[in-house]
N, C-alpha and C positions, 0 to 999 in steps of 0.2 A: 323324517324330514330333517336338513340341516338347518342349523341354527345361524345366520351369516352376522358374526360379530362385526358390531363398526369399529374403523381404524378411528384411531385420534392420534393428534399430532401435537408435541410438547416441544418446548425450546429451554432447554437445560444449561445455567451458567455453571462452567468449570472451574475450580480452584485448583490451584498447584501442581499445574502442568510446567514443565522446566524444558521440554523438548517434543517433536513432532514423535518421539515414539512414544510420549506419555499416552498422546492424543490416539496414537494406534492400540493400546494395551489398556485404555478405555471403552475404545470401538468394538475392540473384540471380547471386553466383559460386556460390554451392554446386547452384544449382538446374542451372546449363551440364552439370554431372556426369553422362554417361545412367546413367537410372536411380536419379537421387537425388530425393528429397521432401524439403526442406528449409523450418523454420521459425525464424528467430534471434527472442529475445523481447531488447530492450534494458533491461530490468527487472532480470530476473533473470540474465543476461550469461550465457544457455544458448543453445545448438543444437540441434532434433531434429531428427534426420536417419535418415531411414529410406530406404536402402541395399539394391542388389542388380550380381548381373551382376560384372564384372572390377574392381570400384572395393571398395576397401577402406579401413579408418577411418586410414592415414598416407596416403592419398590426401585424404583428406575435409580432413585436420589440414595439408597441402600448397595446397590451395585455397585454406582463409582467410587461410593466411599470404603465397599469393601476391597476396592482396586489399588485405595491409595492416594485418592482424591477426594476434592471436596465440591456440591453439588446441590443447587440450589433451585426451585422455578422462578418463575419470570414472575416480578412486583409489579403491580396495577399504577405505582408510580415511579418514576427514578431516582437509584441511587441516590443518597446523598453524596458529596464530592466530599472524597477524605478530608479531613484538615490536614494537610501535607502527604509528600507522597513516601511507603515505606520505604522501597527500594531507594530515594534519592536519598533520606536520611539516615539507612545504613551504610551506604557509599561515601557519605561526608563523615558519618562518626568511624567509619574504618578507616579514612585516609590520614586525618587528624592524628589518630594514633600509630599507626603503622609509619608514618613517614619516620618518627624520632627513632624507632627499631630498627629500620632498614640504615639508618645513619651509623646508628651507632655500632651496628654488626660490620659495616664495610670500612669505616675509620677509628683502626685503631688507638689515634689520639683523639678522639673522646669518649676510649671508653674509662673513664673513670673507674673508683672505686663502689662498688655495689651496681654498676651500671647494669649487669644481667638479668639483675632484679628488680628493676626499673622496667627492663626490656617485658619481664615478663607478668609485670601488671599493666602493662598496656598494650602485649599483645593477646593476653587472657578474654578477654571482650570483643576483640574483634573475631576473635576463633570461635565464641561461642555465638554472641549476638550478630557481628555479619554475617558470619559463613552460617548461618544457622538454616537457610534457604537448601545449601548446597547437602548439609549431611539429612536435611528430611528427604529432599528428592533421592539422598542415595540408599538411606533404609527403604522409600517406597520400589528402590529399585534394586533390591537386594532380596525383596520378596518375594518378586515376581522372575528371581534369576536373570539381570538382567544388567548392563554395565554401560554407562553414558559418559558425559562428560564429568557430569557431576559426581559419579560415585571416586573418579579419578582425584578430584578437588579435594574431597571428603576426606579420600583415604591418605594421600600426601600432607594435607594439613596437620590432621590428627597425629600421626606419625611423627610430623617433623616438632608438633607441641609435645604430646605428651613424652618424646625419646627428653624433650628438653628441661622438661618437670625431674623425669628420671637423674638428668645430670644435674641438675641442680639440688635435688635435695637428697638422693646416695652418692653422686659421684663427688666427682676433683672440680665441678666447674661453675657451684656455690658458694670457694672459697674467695675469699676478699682478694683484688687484686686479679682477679682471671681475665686475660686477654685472649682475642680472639687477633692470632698475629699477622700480617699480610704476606704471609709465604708461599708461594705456590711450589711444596714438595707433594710427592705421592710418596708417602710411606703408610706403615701400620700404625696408628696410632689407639688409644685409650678411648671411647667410645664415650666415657661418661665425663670427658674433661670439656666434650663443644656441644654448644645448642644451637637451632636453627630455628627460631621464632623469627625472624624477618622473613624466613621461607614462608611460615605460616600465615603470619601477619601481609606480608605483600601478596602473594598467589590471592588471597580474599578480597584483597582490594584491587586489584588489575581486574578480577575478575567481574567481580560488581561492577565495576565500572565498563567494562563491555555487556553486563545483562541490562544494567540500566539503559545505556544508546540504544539497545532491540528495542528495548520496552516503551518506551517512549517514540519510536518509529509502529510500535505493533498499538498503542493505543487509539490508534488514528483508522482502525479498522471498521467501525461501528459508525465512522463520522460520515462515510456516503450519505448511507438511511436516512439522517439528521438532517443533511445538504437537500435530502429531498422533497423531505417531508416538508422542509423551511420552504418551497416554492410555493405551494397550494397557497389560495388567498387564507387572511385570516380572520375577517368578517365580511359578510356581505347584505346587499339590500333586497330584500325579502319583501313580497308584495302580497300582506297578509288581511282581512278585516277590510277589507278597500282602501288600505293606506298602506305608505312605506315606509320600513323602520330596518335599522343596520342590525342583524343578531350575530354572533360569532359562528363561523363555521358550521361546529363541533353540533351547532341548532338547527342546524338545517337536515329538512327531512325527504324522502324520496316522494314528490310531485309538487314540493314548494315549488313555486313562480316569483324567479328574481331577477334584478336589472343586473344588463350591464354595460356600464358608461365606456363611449373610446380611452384607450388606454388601461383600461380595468383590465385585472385576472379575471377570467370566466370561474366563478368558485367551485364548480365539482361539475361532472357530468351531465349532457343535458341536451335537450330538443329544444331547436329555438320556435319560439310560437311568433314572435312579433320582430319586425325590422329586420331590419338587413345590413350585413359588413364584411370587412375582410381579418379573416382571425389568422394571427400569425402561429405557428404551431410548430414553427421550427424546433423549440426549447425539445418537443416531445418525439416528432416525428424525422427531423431533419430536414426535412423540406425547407427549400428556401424561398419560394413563392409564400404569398398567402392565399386562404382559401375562403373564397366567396361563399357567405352561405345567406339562408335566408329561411324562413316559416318552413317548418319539417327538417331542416338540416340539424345532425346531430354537433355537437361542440365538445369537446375534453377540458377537464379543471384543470388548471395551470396557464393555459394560450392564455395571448391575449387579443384581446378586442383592438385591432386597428384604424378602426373606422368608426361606425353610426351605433346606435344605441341599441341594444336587443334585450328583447325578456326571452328568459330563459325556463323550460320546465325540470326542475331536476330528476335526472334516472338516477344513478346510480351517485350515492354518496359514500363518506369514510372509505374503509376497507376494500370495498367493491370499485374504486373509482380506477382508471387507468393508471392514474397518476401510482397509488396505492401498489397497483399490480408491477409496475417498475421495477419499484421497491422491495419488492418480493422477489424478481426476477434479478435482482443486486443482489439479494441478500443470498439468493440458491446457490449464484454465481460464484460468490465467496464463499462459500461453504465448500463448494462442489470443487475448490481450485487445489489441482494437485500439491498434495505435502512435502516439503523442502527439509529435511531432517539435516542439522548441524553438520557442516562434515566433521567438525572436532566429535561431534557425537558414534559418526561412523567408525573414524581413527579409534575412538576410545573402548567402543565396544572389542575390537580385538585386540588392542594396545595392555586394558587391564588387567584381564586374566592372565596375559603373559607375566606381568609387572610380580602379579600374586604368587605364581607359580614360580618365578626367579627367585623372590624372597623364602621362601618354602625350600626350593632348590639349596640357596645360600644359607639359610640355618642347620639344613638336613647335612649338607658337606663341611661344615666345620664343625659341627658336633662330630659328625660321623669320623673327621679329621682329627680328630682330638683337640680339639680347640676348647678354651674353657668357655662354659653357656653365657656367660659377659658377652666375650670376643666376637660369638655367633649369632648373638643377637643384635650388636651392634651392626655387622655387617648385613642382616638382612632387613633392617629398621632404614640402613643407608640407602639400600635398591627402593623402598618404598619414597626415603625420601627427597633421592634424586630422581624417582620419576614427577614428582610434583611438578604440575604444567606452569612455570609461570610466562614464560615467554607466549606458552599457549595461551591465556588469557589476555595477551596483547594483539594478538594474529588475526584475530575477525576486528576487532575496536579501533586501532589504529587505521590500516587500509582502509575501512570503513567511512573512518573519518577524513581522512586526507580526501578517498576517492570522493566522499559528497559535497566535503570542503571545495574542491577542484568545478567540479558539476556545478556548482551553485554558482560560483563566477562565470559558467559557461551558460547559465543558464537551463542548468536541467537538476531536477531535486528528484534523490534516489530517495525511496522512502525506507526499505533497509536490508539486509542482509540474503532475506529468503528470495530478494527481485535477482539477484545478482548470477544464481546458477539459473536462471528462465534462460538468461542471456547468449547465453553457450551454444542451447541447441538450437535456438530459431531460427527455422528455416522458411518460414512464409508471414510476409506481413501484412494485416487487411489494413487497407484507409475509408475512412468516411470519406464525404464527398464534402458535404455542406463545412463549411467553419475550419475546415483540415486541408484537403486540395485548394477548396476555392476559400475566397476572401469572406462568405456568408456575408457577404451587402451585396444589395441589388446593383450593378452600374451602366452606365448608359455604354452605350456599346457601338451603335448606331445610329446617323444622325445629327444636325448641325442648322444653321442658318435659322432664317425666319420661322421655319414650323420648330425650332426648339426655345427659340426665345418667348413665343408668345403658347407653346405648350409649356414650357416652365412657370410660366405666369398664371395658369389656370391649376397647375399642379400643385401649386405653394401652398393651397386652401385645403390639401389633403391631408391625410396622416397615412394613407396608402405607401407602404414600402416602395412599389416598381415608380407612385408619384412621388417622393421623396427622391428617388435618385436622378428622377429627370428633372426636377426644379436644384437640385444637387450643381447639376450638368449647367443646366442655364446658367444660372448666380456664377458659377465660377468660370465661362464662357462670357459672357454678357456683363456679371456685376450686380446694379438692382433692377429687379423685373419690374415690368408695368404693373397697377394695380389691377383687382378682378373686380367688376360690377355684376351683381345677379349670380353667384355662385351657387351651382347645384349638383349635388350628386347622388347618381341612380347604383344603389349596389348593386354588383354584375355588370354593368354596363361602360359606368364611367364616369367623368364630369365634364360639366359645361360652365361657360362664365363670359362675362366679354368686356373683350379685353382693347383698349383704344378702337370702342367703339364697332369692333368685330366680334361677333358672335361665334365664342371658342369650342369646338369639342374635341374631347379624348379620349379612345376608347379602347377596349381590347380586340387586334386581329387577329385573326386565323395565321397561325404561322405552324409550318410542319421541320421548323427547325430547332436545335438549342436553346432561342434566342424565344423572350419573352416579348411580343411585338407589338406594338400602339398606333392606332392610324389617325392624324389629327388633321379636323377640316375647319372651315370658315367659310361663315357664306356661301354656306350650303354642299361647298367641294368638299374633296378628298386632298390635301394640299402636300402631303406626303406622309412619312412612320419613323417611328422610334424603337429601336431595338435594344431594350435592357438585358442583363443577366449578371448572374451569381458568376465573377470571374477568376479563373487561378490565380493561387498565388506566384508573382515572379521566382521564388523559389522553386515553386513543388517537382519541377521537371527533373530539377539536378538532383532535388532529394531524394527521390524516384532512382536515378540514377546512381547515388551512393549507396542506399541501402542496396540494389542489385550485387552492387562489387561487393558487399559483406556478405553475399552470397545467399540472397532474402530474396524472393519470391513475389513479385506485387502482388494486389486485389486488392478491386475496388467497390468496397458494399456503401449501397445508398437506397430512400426511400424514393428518392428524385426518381424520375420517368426513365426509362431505355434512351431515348434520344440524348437527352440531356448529358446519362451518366456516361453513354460511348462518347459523345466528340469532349468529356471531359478529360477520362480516361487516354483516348487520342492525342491532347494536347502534351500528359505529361508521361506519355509511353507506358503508360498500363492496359495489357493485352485482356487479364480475365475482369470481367465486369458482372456483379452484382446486384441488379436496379429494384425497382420495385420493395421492399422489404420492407417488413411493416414493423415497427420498433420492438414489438415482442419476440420480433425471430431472429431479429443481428443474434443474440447470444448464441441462439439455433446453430446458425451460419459458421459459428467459430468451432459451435460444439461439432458440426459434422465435418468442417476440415481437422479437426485434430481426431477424430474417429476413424480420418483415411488417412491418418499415420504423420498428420502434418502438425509441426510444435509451430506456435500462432502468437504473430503479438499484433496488438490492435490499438492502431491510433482515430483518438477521438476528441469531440469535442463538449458535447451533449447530451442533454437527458440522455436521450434517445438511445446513445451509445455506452452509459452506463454498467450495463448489465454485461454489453460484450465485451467491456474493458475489465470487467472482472472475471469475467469466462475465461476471456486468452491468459496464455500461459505468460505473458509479459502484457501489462495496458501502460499505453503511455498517453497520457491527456494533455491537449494543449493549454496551455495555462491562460489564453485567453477565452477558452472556455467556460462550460461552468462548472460553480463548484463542486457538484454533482459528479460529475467525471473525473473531475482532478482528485476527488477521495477514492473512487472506484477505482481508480489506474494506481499503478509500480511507482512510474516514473513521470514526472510532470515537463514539459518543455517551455519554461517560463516566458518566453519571446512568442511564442504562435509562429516560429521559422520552423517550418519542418524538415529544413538539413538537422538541426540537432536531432533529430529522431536519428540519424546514422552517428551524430558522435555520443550521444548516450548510451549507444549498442555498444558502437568502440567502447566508451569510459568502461562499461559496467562489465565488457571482458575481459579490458583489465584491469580492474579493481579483484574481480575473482580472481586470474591468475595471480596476482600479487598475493589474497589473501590465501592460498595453495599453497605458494612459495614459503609463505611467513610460518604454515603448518609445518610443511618439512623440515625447515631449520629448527624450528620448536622442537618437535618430535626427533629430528637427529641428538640433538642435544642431550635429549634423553637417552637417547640410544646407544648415543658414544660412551656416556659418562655411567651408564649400566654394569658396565665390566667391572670398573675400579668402585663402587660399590660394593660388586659380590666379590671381591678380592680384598676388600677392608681396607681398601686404599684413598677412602675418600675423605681428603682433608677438608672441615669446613670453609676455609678461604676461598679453598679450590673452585668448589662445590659453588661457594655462593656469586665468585667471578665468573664462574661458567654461566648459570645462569644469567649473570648480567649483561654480560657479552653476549647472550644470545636472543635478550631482550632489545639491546640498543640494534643488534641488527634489524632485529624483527621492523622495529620503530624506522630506521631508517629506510628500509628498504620499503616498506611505508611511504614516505616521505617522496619516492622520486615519482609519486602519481600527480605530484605536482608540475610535474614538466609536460603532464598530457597538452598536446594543443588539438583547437576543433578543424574541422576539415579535413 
């Protein structure tokens, strides 16, 4: 007989991941484990690990850290919030000091007497306490044979410090009076008469300061779940003992019996036993009607109660509730969302080895040249230290910032670096229907004269959505309505009232179109109808249209009915339609078009949409949404206009093309200036004007994402 072990499932916090291949060469030790499934997301700096057989979670938490990481389980409470954040307060104390270094290395008239030794008690601290981030990530990645951005940082800083220790206390360049002179010759010079500590000192601070803008764009990964969780009510009225008393949530238990009042959140899951109303359910489902229920009808925690009062039985509470399983479905979403790895990290991985190998080259050829072991060393100390990235550490930070800075005025918030390559490939983009195409309010649509003036006047007395928009219609038609005597209403049905003496009703008709339809009589007739609906936005057609010419793909996924969703579809020329979908499957829907080869970005606005804002390879939320989706999504569309959904595609391709552009110039710079390193031609003036020069381009070429305009 087999023994069938149970799987269990853990959620692992990761420390000291520095790049998406840490996240891989975690994956693939946790995966070694028999019996382990393991997925690390570099986002949100979590583990899923679902676990069986002899292996248990101080095993799990032993793995990553024999990888190089560090690896904790999940607290029964949360985190305290640091007292300040480390990353922003190594970034402030390295700039503080490196600024007066970098001065002093590039203007000769102020370097003073003793200046170098000034230079290098203050760039001593930032080499070791800022950059101290970069050279742990490059021993973790020096173990594992392995070469990123960081080992690149690591090994140029070190280099360009300690060659400078060297000059400073065996050479010529500790003597009183040492200038670093503005001459830009290539010749051979004395190796131990110049130091580059501003190399050292600046590459650490350019660089912090591009890990810090990720980091603070990547904290905000976690904050969906929070946005969600924040919906569910947070006490309710519980009908215990023959009385009623408010208990908190977290107290309620599965067959409690509790009210809830129009307007109220429905607190958790539930069979309504008593009364009758209309529950708005959009937040969940997308639907923009509401849904009549009544004695037997089930409800979801989060809606809310639009109408009459209902007692509730609770089924399913906490964890088990829809609302819950959303949340779940966000959180797989993210986890599950393909891994964006640096491209400085792709460059670096072939870029290093070579750097190594030239240094190694350049020491072996002038030894081997007869050169004295001084000469040869200096020159392959130089290749090391003019590969130091500083312009590279400006190349993602700057465009970054220009491109978000620019977005922001346009109305659209890129959240950070890893959205930017989504951008590229998208070639198909789904739309919700509710809150995204259309306007998500009810409007009257059809309809006018006396049956709306004294249907709005019966309608005022409701909190019904489709009543709201037709006493909407009145008031701003008409002005102020008649009053209502004898107001009544039957859920399901409708309401009556009467109105200058005429006895009003309003009810739902049979209608086999679009259109959400009301037939209102008096005095016994049928005196004409009113046609409501959820109606597009005057944009969406041309948005529709733009996105086309970026060479995007419409779909149109909604919970709403087939009728509903084609003549939406119809109005704003979206051919494939979507209906029906029940809020658990949109992710579904995204995961099976990118399974048939299609890269998918998904605009949204709602609960609902949540999950498959995180699924698609790019999610853009309307910012008049909720906050729920606007954590879930890339990019936010602060306006709710969804022509910006085409110029944040534009912005964010070229914000990456620029940040491409900023790599090459970076990386040529290197390139070019490699030779006269291993030719011992490299003057420190040289050296460190090149650099400059290839920073301010970086910056400015930066800079022209400013002239994006939308449209």
């Amino acid at each position: 007989m087999t023994l069938q072990l149970e799987a269990k499932n853990v959620e692992l916090a990761i420390t000291g991941m520095t790049c998406a291949s840490c996240a891989a060469r975690i994956e693939r030790k946790l995966n070694k484990l028999d019996g382990v499934t393991a997925t690390v997301n570099y986002a949100t700096e979590k583990a899923k690990v679902v676990y069986s057989g002899e292996v248990g979670t101080q095993d799990l938490v032993a793995q990553v850290e024999a990888a190089g990481y560090g690896a904790r389980l999940p607290q029964a409470e949360p985190d305290e919030v640091p007292e300040g954040d480390p990353l922003k307060q190594r970034l402030l104390g390295s700039a503080v000091l490196s600024v007066p270094v970098i001065a002093l290395a590039m203007v000769p008239a102020w370097q003073f007497t003793y200046w170098q030794w000034i230079s290098l008690t203050l760039a001593a601290p930032v080499l070791v306490w800022g950059a101290w981030p970069f050279h742990r990530a490059a021993f973790a990645n020096l173990r594992h044979g392995a070469a990123t951005m960081d080992t690149l940082i690591s090994m140029g800083t070190l280099a360009a410090f300690g060659w400078s220790v060297y000059a400073l206390l065996f050479g010529s360049a500790g003597l009183p009076g040492m200038k670093h002179p503005f001459e830009f010759t290539i010749e051979r010079m004395a190796g131990d008469g110049a130091i580059y500590l501003e190399v050292a000192a600046g590459v650490t601070t350019f660089i912090l300061a591009g890990r810090y803008f990720e980091a603070r764009s990547k904290r905000r990964a976690g904050a969906a779940l929070r946005a969600l969780l924040d919906l569910g009510a947070k006490d309710v009225a519980v009908l215990r003992d023959g009385g009623e008393r408010r208990i908190p949530i977290g107290d309620l238990a599965v067959g409690d019996r509790f009210l809830v009042r129009p307007g109220e959140k429905v607190a958790t899951d539930g069979v309504v036993e008593d009364g009758g109303s209309a529950i708005d359910a959009s937040l969940l489902t997308g639907e923009s009607v509401p849904v009549e229920v009544g004695p037997g009808d089930t409800v979801a925690g989060a809606t809310v109660n639009a109408g009459g009062r209902l007692v509730v039985r609770a089924t399913r509470v906490g964890a088990d509730t829809q609302l819950a399983q959303t949340a779940r479905l966000v959180e797989e979403a993210q986890t599950g969302k393909a891994r964006v790895q640096r491209l400085a990290d792709r460059v670096s991985a072939v870029f290093v080895p070579i750097v190594i190998a030239l240094a190694v080259a350049t020491l072996a050829f002038w030894l081997g040249a007869g050169g004295t072991p001084s000469a040869a060393f200096t020159a392959a100390v130089a290749v090391l230290i003019i590969a130091c990235p500083c312009a590279l550490g400006l190349a993602t930070p700057t465009a970054l910032l220009v491109g978000t800075g620019r977005g922001a005025q346009l109305g659209i918030l890129i959240k950070g670096p890893e959205v930017l390559e989504s951008t590229r490939r998208v070639d198909t983009v789904v739309f919700d229907k509710t809150g995204t195409v259309t306007t998500g309010r009810m409007t009257l649509v059809e309809g006018d004269g006396e049956v709306l003036r004294l249907a709005g006047a019966v309608e005022a007395a409701s909190e019904h959505p489709v009543a709201r928009a037709i006493a909407d219609a009145a008031r701003e038609r008409f002005g102020t309505l008649p009053s209502v005597a004898d107001f009544r209403s039957t859920p399901g049905l409708g309401v009556e009232g009467v109105v200058e003496g005429r006895k009003v009703a309003v009810g739902r008709a049979a209608s086999g179109s679009a259109l959400t339809t009301v037939a209102v009589t008096w005095d016994g007739e049928v005196r004409g109808t009113l046609a409501v609906a959820d109606t597009v936005k005057p944009t969406s057609a041309e948005a529709v249209r733009r996105l086309r010419g970026l060479g995007l793909t419409p779909v149109l996924l909604t919970g709403d009915g087939a009728v509903v969703a084609r003549a939406v579809a119809a109005e704003v020329g979206i051919e494939r339609v979507i209906a029906e979908v029940l809020p658990k499957d949109k992710a579904d829907v995204v995961r099976g078009l990118q399974e048939d080869g299609k890269v998918v970005a998904m605009i949204g606005d709602g609960v609902n949409d949540a999950a498959a804002l995180a699924r698609a390879d790019l999610g853009l939320a309307m910012g008049t949404g909720t906050d729920v989706a606007i954590e879930a999504a890339d990019l936010t569309l602060v306006s709710g206009d969804l022509r910006a959904a085409a110029d944040a595609i534009r912005l964010s391709r070229r914000t990456l093309r620029t940040i491409k552009g900023n790599l090459f110039w970076a990386f040529a710079y290197n390139v070019a200036a490699l030779p006269l390193a291993a030719a011992g031609l490299l003057n420190p003036m040289l050296a460190g004007a090149a650099m400059a020069v290839s920073s301010v381009f970086v910056v400015t070429n930066s800079l022209r994402l400013r002239g994006f305009r939308a449209g």
